[in-house]
N, C-alpha and C positions, 0 to 999 in steps of 0.2 A: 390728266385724270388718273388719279391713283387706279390701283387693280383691286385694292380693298373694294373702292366705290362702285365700280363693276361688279364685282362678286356680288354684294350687298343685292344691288339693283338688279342682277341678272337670278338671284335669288327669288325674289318675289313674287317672278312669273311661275313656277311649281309650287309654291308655298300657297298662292292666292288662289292656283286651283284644287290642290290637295282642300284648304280648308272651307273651299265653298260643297266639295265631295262630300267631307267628311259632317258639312250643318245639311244637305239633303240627306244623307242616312240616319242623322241622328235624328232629323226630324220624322222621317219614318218609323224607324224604329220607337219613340214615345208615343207613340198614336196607339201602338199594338202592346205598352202596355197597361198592366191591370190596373195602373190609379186611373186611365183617361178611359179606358174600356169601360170600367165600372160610373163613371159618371155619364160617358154617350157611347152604346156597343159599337162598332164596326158595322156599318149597312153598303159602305161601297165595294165594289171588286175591282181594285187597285193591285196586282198581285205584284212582286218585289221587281220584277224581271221588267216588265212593263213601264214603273216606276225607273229603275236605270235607264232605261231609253230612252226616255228627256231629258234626266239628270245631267247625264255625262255632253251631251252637246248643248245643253240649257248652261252649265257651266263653262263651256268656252264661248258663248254669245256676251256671257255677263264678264269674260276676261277682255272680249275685243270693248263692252263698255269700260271696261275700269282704263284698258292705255286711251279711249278718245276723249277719257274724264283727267288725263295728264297724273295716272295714281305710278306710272313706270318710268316717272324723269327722273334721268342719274343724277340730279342733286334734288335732297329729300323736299318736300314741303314742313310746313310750319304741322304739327299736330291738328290744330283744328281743321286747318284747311282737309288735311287727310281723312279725316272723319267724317267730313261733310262729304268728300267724292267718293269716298268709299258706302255711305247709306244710300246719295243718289244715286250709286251704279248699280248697290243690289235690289232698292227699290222699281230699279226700271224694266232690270230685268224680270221680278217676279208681277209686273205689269203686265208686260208682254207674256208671261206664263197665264194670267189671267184671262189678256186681252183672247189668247186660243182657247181657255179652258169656256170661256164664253160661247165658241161654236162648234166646241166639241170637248162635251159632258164627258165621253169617255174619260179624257185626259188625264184631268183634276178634281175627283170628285169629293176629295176632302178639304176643307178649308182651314182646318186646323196643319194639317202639313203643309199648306203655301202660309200661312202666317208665322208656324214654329220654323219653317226653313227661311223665312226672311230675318225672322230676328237670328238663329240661330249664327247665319251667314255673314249678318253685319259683325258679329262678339266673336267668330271664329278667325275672321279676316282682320280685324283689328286688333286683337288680342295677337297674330301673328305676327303685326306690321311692330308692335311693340316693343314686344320680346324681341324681336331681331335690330330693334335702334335701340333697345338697352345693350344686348350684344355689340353693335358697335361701336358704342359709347365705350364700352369698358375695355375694349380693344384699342382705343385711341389711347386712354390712361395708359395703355402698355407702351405706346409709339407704333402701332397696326392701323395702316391710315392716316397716317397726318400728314395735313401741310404745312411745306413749312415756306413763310410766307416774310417780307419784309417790307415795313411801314415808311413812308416818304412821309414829313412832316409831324415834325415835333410839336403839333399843337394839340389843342384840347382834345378833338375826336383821334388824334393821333393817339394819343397816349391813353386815352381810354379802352381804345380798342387792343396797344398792348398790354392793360392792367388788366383785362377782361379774356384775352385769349389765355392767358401766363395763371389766370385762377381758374380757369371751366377750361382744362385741357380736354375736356370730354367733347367739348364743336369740333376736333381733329384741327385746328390753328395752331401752326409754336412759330414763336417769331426768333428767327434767326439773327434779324439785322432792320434799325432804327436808325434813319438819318433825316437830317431835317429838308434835304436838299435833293434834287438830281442833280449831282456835281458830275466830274471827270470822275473822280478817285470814289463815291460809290458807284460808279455804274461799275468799274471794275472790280470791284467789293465783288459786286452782283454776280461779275461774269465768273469770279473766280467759284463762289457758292454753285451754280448753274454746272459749274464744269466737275463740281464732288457730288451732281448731283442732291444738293442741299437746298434749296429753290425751288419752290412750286410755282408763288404768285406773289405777285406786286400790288399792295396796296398804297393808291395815293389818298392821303386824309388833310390834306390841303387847301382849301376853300376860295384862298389868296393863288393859285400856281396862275402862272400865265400859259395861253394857250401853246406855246412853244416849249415849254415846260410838259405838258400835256403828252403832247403830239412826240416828245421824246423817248416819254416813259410807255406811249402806247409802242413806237416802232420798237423799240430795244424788248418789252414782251413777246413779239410776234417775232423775232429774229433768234430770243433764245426761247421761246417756246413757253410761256410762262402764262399764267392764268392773267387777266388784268381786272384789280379793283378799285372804282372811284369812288369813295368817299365826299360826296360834293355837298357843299354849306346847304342845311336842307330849303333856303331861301331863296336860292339861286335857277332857283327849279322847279317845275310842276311833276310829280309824281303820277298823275293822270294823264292817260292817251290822248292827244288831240284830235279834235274831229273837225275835217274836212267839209268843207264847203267851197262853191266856184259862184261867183258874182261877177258879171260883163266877162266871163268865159275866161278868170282869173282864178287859178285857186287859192281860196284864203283859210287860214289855218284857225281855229278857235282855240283857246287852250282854258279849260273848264275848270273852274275853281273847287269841285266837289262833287261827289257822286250823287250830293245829297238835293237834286235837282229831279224836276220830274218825279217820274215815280215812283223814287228814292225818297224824294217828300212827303208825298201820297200815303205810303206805307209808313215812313216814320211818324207822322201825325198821327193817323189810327191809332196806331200801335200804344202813342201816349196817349191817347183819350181813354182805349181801353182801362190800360195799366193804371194808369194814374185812379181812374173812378174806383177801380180794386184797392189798390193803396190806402184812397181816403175812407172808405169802408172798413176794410182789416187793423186802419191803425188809431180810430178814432175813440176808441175807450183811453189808448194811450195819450191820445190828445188830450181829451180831459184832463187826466192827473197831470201831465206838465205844466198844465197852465195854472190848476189849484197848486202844484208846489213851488213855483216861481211868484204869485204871488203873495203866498205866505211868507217867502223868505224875505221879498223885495218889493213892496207894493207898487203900483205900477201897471202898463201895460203888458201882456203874458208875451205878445208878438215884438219881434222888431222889425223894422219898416224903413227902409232908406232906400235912394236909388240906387240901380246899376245899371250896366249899359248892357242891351240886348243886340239884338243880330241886327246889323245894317246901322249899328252906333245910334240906336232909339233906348231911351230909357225908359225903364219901368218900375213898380215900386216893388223893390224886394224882400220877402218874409220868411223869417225865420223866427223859432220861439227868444225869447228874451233872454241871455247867458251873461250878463252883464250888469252892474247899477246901473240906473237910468240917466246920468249925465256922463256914462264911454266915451262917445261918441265925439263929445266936445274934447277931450283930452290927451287925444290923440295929434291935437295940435297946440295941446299945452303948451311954451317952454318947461316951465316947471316941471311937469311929470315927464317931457322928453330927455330935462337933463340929467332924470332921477334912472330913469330907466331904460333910455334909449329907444334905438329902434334896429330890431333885429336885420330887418331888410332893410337899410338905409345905402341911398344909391342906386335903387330899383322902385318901381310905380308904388310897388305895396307896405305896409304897415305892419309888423306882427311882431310879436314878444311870446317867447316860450311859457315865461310863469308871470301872463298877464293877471295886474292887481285886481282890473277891474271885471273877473269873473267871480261870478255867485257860486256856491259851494253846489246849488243844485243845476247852474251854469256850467260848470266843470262835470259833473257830469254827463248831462246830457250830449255834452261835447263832444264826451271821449267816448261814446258810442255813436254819435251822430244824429241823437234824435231830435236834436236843435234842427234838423235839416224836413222834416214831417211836412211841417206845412207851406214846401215849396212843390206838394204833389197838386195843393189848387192853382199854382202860376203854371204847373205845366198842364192841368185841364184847363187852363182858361187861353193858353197858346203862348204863356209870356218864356215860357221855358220849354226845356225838352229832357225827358228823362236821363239823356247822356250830352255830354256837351261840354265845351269849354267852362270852366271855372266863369262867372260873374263877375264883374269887377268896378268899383267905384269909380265916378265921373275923372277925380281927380286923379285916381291913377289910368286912369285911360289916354286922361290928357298927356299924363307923360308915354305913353307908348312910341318905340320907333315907327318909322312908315309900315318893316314887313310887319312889325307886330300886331298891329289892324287886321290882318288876317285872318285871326281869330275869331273876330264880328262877325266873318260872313255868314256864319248859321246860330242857330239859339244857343245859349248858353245852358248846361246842364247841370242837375243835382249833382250826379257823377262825372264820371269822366276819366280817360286815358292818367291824367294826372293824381287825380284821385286815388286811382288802384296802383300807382306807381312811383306812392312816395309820399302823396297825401301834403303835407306843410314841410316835411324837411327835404322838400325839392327847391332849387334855387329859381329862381324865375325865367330867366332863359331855359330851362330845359324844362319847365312848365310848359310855357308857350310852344318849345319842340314838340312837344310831347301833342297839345294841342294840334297843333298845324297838320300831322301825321293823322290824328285822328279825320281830319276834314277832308284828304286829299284820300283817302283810303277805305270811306265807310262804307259797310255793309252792313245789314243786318245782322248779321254772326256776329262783328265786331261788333256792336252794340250787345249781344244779346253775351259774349266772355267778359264785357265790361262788369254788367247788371250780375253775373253769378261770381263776379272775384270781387265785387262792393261790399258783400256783407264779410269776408273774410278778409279785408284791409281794414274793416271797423273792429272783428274781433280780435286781429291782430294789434288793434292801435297802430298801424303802420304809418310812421310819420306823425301822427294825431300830435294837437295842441291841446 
C-alpha cells in the first residue's frame, strides 16, 4: 500500500468532520439571516452555545456512521457508490437528530436548520471527498502514488488493460513489465523490479492459466510482498455471493444468477409501470408526428413489428416506429444486396451496416436521436420489456448464440442498457454481451437509475449511433 493512499484515506477522517461542523454552522447561521427572518421571524430560543452541544458530538455519531457505511476503506469506491453512503450516513444521522428532537422540543426547534444542515452536510462532505480525488488524480499524473504493476498474459483483457493504464495515468497504474507467461526468466524479471523496489502488483489477465499457473503467481506475490490481481474470463464466474443452504444436514451451496430476484423484482417492475405510463404520456404528441411523417415519406405501416427473444428465450413481438422501406427486412438475406453491401458484423449473431440503403431520410433521423425506440415504453408496461436491460435480439441471431451467451436471457431485455450507454452500435458483440452479463450479475437500483440519466446523453452525443 502506497503512503500516498494512506495519507489520502487517513485524510478524510478531519476533513469529514471539519465539513459536517462547518454545514451545522452555516445552517445556523442562514436562519438568522435577514432574507429567511423576513419571510418567517425567529419564535424559538435555540441560543448558539446550546446549538454546539449537539453539533460537535452529533458530528462524530454521524463519522462512526459514515466508517459502518465502508465511506474510510483505503482503496476508494466508484463515485456513485460514495454518494449514495455518504446521503445515507448523513440522512440517518439527522434521523436520529429528529428521532430526540421528537421528545425533547427543547432540542430542535427549528426545522429549517435540521433540513438546511442535512442538505448543507451532504454538498459540504462530497464536495470535500472530491476535491481531494481530483487532488490525487493530479498527483498521480506527477508519479505521487502510483503503482507500478505487471501484466501476465498477452491477451485481449491483457492488453487492454495496458492500453488503458498507459492513457488514464490518473487511476495511479503504470505498467512496468508485459509477459505472456509465468515463466522462469519473468518471475525473475519480477524479482529483479521488486528488489529496485519498481513492483507493486501482479496482474494475471489470463482466462486460459492453469491452476498451477495460478497457485504460482499467487505464492511468488505473498513472498515478495506484492498486491495480487485476477483478471478472470468474466464467464468463468459468478460475480454474486453465494447463499448457503443445508439439505439432510449437508451444506449445499446456491450460486444466484442475479440480484434481480425477489425483491429486486418487485421493485424493478413498479418502478417500470410507473416510468414507463409517464413516458407514454410526456412523449405522445411526439408519437403522433412520427407516425404522420413516416407515412408521408413511406406509405406503409408507422410501427415495425418482428420478434425477439425475451427473458427465459420466449418471444415477443417487438415495436419500434418504422426507419426503413417496407421490404428491409427481407433483404437482409438477399444474396444480392449482401454481395452489394455486406455485412458489417459477419461472423457474429447480428446484422448491421453503418450507411444502411434501406433507411428512410426521416428513419435516419429518428434514429440518430432514438426516437425509433418510443413505442417500446408499451412492451415495457405491458411486462414484455424492462426499461434497462439487455439489447433484444432476433430469433435467428439467438440461435447462433454460444452456451455462456444465453445468459443474457435470464432477465427482460431493455430499451437501454449497459451497452447502450457504452458504445451504443460501434461495440463488437462480445463485449456487448460482456457488458450485458455485468449488468445482470451486479444490478441495483442505482445502476439502473446512472444507466437511465447517461441514456439521454449517449443519444445527444450519437455515441456509437447508426
Amino acid at each position: 500500500m502506497k503512503r500516498a493512499d494512506l495519507a489520502f484515506a487517513s485524510a478524510l477522517i478531519p476533513l469529514d468532520y471539519l465539513a459536517l461542523i462547518s454545514a451545522a454552522m452555516a445552517a445556523y447561521s442562514l436562519r438568522f439571516t435577514p432574507l429567511f427572518t423576513s419571510i418567517k421571524p425567529v419564535l424559538f430560543a435555540l441560543s448558539f452555545q446550546q446549538y454546539v452541544d449537539v453539533v460537535f458530538p452529533m458530528a462524530l455519531v454521524t463519522m462512526v456512521i459514515f466508517t459502518l457505511s465502508g465511506l474510510y476503506v483505503i482503496h476508494p469506491r466508484r463515485i456513485a457508490s460514495e454518494m449514495t453512503r455518504v446521503i445515507t450516513g448523513v440522512s440517518t444521522s439527522i434521523a436520529l437528530i429528529l428521532a430526540v428532537a421528537f421528545f425533547s422540543r427543547a432540542l430542535f426547534e427549528s426545522r429549517f436548520i435540521v433540513l438546511a444542515a442535512w442538505i448543507l452536510a451532504i454538498v459540504f462532505v462530497l464536495t470535500i471527498r472530491v476535491l481531494l480525488r481530483m487532488l490525487q488524480r493530479s498527483l498521480r499524473k506527477f508519479g505521487i502514488g502510483v503503482h507500478s504493476v505487471a501484466i501476465i498474459g498477452k491477451t485481449k483483457s491483457g492488453n487492454e488493460l495496458k492500453r488503458y493504464f498507459e492513457t488514464h495515468p490518473s487511476v495511479g497504474y503504470r505498467v512496468v513489465a508485459h509477459v505472456a507467461q509465468f515463466t522462469h526468466d519473468s518471475r525473475e524479471r519480477f524479482i529483479d523490479l521488486r528488489h529496485q523496489d519498481a513492483l507493486d502488483a501482479v496482474i494475471l489477465a489470463d482466462p486460459d492459466a492453469s491452476r498451477v499457473d495460478v497457485t504460482a503467481i499467487k505464492v511468488f506475490t505473498d513472498i515478495e510482498h506484492c498486491t495480487f490481481f485476477y483478471s478472470a474470463d468474466l464467464f468463468a464466474g459468478s460475480t454474486l455471493q453465494p447463499i448457503m443452504h443445508t439439505f439432510a444436514e449437508q451444506p449445499v451451496i446456491e450460486v444466484p444468477k442475479t440480484p434481480l430476484d425477489g425483491w429486486g423484482a418487485i421493485y424493478k417492475r413498479g418502478f417500470d409501470i410507473v416510468a414507463s405510463s409517464i413516458l407514454i404520456l410526456l412523449t405522445l404528441p411526439f408519437q403522433i408526428l412520427i407516425a404522420l411523417a413516416i407515412i408521408v415519406e413511406n406509405p406503409g405501416s408507422f410501427f415495425f413489428a418482428r420478434p425477439r427473444v425475451g427473458q427465459r428465450g420466449k418471444e415477443f413481438s417487438f415495436l419500434k416506429f418504422r426507419s426503413m422501406i417496407t421490404n428491409a427486412h427481407a433483404l437482409r438475406s438477399d444474396p444480392e444486396f449482401l454481395k452489394t453491401y455486406g455485412n458489417e458484423r459477419e461472423g457474429t449473431p447480428l446484422f448491421k451496416l453503418r450507411d444502411d440503403p434501406r433507411i428512410t431520410h426521416v428513419g435516419r433521423f429518428i434514429r440518430t436521436w432514438s426516437l425509433d425506440e418510443i413505442p417500446q415504453f408499451y412492451l415495457v408496461l405491458m411486462g414484455s420489456m424492462s426499461l434497462v436491460g439487455p439489447r433484444p435480439h432476433l430469433p435467428e441471431e439467438v440461435a447462433l448464440y454460444k452456451p455462456h451467451q444465453r445468459k443474457v436471457l435470464t432477465i427482460k431485455p431493455g430499451i437501454t442498457g449497459m451497452a447502450q450507454v457504452s458504445g451504443r452500435a460501434s461495440l463488437d458483440f462480445d463485449d456487448e454481451v460482456r457488458l450485458d452479463m455485468y449488468y445482470i450479475e451486479n444490478w441495483s437500483p442505482w445502476l439502473d437509475l446512472v444507466i437511465l440519466l447517461k441514456t439521454p446523453l449517449a443519444v445527444l452525443f450519437r455515441d456509437g449511433a447508426y
